[in-house]
N, C-alpha and C positions, 0 to 999 in steps of 0.2 A: 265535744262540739262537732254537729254533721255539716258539712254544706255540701249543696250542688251544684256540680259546674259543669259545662259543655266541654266539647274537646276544644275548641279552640282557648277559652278561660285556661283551661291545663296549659295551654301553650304559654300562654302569655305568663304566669303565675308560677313558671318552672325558674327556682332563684338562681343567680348564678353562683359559682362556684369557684376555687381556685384549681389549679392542672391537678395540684395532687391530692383533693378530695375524693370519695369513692363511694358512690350508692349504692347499695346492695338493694337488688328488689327481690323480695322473698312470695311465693305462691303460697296461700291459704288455701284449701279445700274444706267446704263444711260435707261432712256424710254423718252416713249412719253408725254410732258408736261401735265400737269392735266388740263389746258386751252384747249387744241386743240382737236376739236373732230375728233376723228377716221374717216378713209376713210376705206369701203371692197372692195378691188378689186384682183379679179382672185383667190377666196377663199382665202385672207389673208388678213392682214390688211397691207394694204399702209404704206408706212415707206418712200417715195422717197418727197421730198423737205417739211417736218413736224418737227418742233420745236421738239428740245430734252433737257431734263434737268436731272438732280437729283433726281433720286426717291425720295419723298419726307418724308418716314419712313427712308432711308439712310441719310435723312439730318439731321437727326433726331438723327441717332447712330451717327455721325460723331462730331454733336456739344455735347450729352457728352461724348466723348472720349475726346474733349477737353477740356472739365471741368475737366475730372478726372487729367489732364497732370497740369492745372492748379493748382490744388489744390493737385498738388505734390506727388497726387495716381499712376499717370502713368509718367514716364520718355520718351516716346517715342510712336506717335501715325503714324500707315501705313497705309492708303488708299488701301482697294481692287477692282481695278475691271476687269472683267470678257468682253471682246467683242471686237467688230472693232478697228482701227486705231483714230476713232472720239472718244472714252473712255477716252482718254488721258485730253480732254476738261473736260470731268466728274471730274475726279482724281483732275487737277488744279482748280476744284470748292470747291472739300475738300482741298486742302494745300491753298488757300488763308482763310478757313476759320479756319485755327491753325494748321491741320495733318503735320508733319515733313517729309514725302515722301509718295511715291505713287508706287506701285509693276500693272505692268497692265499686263494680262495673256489675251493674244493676238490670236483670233479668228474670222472668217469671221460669223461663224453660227450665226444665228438669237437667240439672251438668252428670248425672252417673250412667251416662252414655242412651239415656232413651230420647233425649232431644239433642241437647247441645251434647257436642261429641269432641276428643283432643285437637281436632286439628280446629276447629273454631274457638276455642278454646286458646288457642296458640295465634290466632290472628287477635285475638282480643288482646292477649298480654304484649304482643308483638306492638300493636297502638300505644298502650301504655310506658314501653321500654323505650320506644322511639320518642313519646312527650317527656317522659323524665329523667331523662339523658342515662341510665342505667348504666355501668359500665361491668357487674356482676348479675345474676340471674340467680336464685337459688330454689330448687321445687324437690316436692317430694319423687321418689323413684316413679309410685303411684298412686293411685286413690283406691283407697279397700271395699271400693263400691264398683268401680267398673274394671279394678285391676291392669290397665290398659297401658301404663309407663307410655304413651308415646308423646305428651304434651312437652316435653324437655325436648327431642330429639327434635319434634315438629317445629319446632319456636328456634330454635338455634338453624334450622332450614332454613327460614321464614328472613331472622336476622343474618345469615351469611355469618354467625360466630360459631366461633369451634364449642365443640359440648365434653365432657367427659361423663357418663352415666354410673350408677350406682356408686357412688362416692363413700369409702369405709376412711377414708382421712383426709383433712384437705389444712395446706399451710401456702400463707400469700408472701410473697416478697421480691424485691424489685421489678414491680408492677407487674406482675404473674400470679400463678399459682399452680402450685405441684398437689396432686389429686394418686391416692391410691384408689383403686376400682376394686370390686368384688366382680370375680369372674366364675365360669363352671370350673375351674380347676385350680382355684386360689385366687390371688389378686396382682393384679402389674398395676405401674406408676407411671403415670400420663403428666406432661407438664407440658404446661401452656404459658411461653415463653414471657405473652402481653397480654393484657385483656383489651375488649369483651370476652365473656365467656357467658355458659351455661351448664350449670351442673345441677343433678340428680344426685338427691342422697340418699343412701340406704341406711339399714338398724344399725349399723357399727360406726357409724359416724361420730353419735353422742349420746348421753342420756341428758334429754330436754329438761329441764326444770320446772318447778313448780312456782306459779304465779304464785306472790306471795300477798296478803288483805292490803297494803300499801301501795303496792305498782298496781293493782285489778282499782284500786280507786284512781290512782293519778291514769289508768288506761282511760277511766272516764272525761277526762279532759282534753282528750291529744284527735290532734284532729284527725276525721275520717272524709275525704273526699268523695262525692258518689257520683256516676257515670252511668246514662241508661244508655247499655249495651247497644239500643238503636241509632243512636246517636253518631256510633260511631261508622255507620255506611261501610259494615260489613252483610256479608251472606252467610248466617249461620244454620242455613238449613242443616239436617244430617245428611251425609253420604249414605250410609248405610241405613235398613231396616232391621229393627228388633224384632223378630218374628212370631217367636214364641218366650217367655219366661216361666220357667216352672220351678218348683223346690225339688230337690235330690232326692233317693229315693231311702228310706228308712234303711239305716243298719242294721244288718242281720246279728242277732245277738251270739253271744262267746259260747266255748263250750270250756268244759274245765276237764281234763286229762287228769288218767291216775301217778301216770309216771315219766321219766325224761323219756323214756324210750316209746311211749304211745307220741309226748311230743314231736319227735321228731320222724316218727313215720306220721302224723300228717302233715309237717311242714316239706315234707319229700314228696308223699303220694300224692296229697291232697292242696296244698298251698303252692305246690314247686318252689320254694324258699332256698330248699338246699338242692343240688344236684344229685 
């Protein structure tokens, strides 16, 4: 079931709840599957008849959002996403894997950074979080399309809450959560005494699940809310210009050595590998 509604319909239509219920809203990203290699054409990247899936660090927030609903921390988990009229396939990829609805804020621009860019991106979710009283955030670290991690960092700006980024664990209790972080030289533990928050998850968080033919049918059913982007009297121009896009340049092929000791005089002379 789709419907559309204005921002203010969201206002009005946001149910009430008791103190210790807990929304978790979950970010969706549709890109370009992690299989299919990129095409550049007319300085951009091809988007026209190419696999699209779930970003796959959103797959990632989405499946614990629904650990946490499981295990009784959160009462209600909403799918966000940000793009065309095909997002809606995205969103019924998280409600057949547990999310309870789906809010899609409905846009033509291209989201992998050649129009809409993170920090409009971050005003967008920011509208949303503020209409559906959110008291959790959960988004992928980043998008394997523009690689850019700053839509978490931006949006917890944005709402004045505390964020903890690349998330390898996270457990909620007396109205908190303790979050271990991936860092360059291992991981520290960040705890956020209250919420709101906003966290970023990275690959050691979880392994997401497989929708199974039962929940991908009753995903069919569950409501998805849609919102045109303009509506909601933001400026999502981009900041920046894309200038150029181009593909990388061919790999130069192997050589195959006769022995360890040719090995390792090129990875000395030739490579610098070894000192």
């Amino acid at each position: 079931m789709c419907q559309r509604i204005t921002q203010d319909t969201a206002k009005r239509r946001n149910p009430k709840r008791s103190a210790s219920a807990m929304r978790v809203l979950v970010g969706v990203k549709r890109v370009v599957d992690y299989a299919v290699k990129v095409r550049v054409q007319n300085n951009t990247v091809d988007l026209a008849n190419i696999k699209m899936s779930l970003n796959p660090f959103c797959e990632i927030a989405v499946e614990e959002a629904v650990r946490l609903k499981e295990a009784k921390t959160a009462d209600e988990v909403v799918a966000v996403s940000v793009g065309p009229k095909q997002c809606s396939e995205t969103i019924r990829t998280a409600l057949a894997m547990g999310c309870d609805r789906g809010i899609h804020i409905q846009t033509d621009l291209r989201t992998d950074y050649m129009e809409l860019q993170p920090f409009s991106i971050a005003q967008l979710f920011q509208k949303v979080v503020e209409q559906e009283g959110s008291e959790l955030v959960l988004l992928g670290k980043q998008g394997i399309d523009s690689d850019c991690g700053q839509t978490g960092p931006m949006l917890a700006g944005l709402l004045g809450w505390p964020q903890v980024t690349f998330a390898a664990s996270l457990s909620a209790a007396d109205g908190g959560i303790t979050v271990e972080r991936e860092t360059d030289s291992g991981t520290e533990t960040i705890k956020v005494p209250k919420l709101p928050a906003v966290v970023t998850c990275d690959l050691r968080l979880n392994e997401p699940r497989y929708a199974t033919l039962p929940n991908i049918m009753k995903a069919k059913k569950k409501k998805v809310d849609t919102i045109a982007a303009e509506d909601l009297g933001l400026d999502l121009s981009p900041r920046n210009d894309v200038l150029e896009v181009f593909e990388p340049p061919p790999r130069a092929a192997g050589i195959i050595v006769d022995d360890v000791d040719s090995l390792v005089d090129k990875l000395r002379n030739e490579a610098g590998a070894i000192p």
